[in-house]
MDTraj code that builds the backbone (N, CA, C; nanometers):
import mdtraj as md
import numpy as np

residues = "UNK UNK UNK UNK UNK UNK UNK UNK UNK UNK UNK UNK UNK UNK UNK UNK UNK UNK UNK UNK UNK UNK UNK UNK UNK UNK UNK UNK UNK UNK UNK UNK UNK UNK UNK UNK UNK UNK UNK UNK UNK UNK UNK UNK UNK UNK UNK UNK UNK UNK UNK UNK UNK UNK".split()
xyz = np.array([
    [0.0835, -0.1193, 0.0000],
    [0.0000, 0.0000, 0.0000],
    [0.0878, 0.1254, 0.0000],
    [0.0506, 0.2566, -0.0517],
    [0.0886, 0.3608, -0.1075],
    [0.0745, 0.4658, 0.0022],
    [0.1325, 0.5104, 0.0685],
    [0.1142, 0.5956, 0.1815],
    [0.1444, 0.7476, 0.1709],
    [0.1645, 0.8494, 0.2475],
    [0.2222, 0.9211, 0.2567],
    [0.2597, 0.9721, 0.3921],
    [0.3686, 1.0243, 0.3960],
    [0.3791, 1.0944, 0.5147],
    [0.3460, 1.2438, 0.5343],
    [0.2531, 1.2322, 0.6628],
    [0.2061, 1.3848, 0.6096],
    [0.3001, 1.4417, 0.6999],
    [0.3612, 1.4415, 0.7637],
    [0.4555, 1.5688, 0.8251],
    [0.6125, 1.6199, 0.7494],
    [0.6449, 1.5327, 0.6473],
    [0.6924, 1.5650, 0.5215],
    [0.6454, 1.6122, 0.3791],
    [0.5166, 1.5768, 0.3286],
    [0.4595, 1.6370, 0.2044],
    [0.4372, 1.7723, 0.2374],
    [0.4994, 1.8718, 0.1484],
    [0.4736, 1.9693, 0.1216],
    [0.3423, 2.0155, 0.0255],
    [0.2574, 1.9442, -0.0040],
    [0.1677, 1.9449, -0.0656],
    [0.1918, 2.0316, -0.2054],
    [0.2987, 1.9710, -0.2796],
    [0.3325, 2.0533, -0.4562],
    [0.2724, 1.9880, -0.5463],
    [0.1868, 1.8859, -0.5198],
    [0.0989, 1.8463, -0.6103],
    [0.1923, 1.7350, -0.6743],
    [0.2899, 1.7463, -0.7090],
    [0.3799, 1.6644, -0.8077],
    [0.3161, 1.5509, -0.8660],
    [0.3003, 1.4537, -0.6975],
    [0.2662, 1.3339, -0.7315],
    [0.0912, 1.3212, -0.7887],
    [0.0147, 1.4207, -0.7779],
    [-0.1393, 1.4399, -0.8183],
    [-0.0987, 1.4455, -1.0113],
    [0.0116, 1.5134, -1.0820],
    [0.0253, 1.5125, -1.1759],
    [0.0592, 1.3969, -1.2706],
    [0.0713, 1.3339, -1.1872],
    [0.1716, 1.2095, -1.2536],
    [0.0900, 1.0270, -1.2348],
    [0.0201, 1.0604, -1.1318],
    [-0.1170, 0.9522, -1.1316],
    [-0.1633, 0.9146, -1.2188],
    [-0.1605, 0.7993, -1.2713],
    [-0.2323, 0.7541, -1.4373],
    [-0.3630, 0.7339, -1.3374],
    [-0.3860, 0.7552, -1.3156],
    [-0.5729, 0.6926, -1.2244],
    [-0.6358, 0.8030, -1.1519],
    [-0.5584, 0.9245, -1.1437],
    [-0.6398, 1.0523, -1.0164],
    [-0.7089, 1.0266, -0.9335],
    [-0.5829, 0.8848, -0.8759],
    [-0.6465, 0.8863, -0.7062],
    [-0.5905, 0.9608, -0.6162],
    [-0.4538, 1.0912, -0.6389],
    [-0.4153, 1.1700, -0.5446],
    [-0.4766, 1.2900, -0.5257],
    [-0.5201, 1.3475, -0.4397],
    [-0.5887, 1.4765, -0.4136],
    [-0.5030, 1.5620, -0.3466],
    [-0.4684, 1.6976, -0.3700],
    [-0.3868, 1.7410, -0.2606],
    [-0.4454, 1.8771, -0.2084],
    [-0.4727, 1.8651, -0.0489],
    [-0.5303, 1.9687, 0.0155],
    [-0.4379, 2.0095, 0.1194],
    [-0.4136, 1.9732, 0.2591],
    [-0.3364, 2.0399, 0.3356],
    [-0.1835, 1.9663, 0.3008],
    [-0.1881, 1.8587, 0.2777],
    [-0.1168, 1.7350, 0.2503],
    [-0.1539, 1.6120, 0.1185],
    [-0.0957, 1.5394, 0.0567],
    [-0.1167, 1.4814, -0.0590],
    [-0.2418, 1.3512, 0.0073],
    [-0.3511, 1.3319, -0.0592],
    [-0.4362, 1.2507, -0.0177],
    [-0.4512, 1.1464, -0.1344],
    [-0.3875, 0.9880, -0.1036],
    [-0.4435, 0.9047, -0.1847],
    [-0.5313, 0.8150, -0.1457],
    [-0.6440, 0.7621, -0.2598],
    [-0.7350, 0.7142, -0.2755],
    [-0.7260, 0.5575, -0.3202],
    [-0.7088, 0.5063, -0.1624],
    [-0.6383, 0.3745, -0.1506],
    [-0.7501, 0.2593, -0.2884],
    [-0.9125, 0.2953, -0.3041],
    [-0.9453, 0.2331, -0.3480],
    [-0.9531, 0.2143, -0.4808],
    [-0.8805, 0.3328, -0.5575],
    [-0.8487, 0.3582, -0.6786],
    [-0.6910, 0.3516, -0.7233],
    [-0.6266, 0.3713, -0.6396],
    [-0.4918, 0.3712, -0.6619],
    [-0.4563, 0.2019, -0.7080],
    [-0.3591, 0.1968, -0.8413],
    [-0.2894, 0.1265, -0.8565],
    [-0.1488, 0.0900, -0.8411],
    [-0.1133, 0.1462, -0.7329],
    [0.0329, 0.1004, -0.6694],
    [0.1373, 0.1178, -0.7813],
    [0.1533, 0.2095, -0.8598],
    [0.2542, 0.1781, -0.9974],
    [0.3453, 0.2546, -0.9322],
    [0.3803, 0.3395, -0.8042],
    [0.4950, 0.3905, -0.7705],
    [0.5144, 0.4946, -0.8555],
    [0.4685, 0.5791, -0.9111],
    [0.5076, 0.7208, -1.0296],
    [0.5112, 0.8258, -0.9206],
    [0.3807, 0.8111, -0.8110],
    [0.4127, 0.9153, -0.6964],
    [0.5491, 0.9054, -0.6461],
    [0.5447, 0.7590, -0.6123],
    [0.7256, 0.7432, -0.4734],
    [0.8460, 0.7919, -0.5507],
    [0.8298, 0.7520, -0.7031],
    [0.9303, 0.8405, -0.7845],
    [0.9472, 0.9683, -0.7887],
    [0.8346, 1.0525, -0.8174],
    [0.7851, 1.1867, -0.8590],
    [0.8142, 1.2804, -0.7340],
    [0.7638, 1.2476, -0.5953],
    [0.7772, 1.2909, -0.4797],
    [0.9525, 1.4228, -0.4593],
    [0.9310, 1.5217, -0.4452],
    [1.0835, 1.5742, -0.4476],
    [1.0991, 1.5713, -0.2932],
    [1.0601, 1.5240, -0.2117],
    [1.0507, 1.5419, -0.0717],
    [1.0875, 1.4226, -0.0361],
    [1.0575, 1.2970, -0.0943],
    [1.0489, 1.1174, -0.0191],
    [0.8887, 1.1289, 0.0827],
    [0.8374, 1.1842, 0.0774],
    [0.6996, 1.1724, 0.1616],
    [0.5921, 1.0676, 0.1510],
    [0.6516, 1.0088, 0.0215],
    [0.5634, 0.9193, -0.0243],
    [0.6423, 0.7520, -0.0387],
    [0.5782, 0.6718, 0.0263],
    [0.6221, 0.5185, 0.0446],
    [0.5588, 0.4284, 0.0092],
    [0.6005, 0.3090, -0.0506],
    [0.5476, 0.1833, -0.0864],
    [0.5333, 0.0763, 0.0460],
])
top = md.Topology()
chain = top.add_chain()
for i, resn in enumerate(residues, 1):
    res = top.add_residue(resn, chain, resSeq=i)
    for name in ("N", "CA", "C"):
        top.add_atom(name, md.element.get_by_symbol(name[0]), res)
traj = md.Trajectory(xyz[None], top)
């Protein structure tokens, strides 16, 4: 599962751009949408922070 850490995301959207599925939302912090998300890792790549984990 695809997580994030919210006391590291800076919320830059990055990983919302790069989602083949637009299960990331980003409001105070990056929000994914565990039931849509397909785990392809483009966020954990994309991330310029590491906030985001497999």
């Amino acid at each position: 599962m695809v997580s994030v850490n919210d006391s590291e995301c800076t919320a830059c959207g990055a990983c919302a751009d790069v989602c083949p599925e637009g299960a990331i939302t980003v409001e105070d912090v990056a929000v994914i949408n565990a039931e849509v998300c397909i785990e392809c890792g483009l966020c954990v790549d994309e991330c310029p922070v590491s906030a985001i984990e497999e």
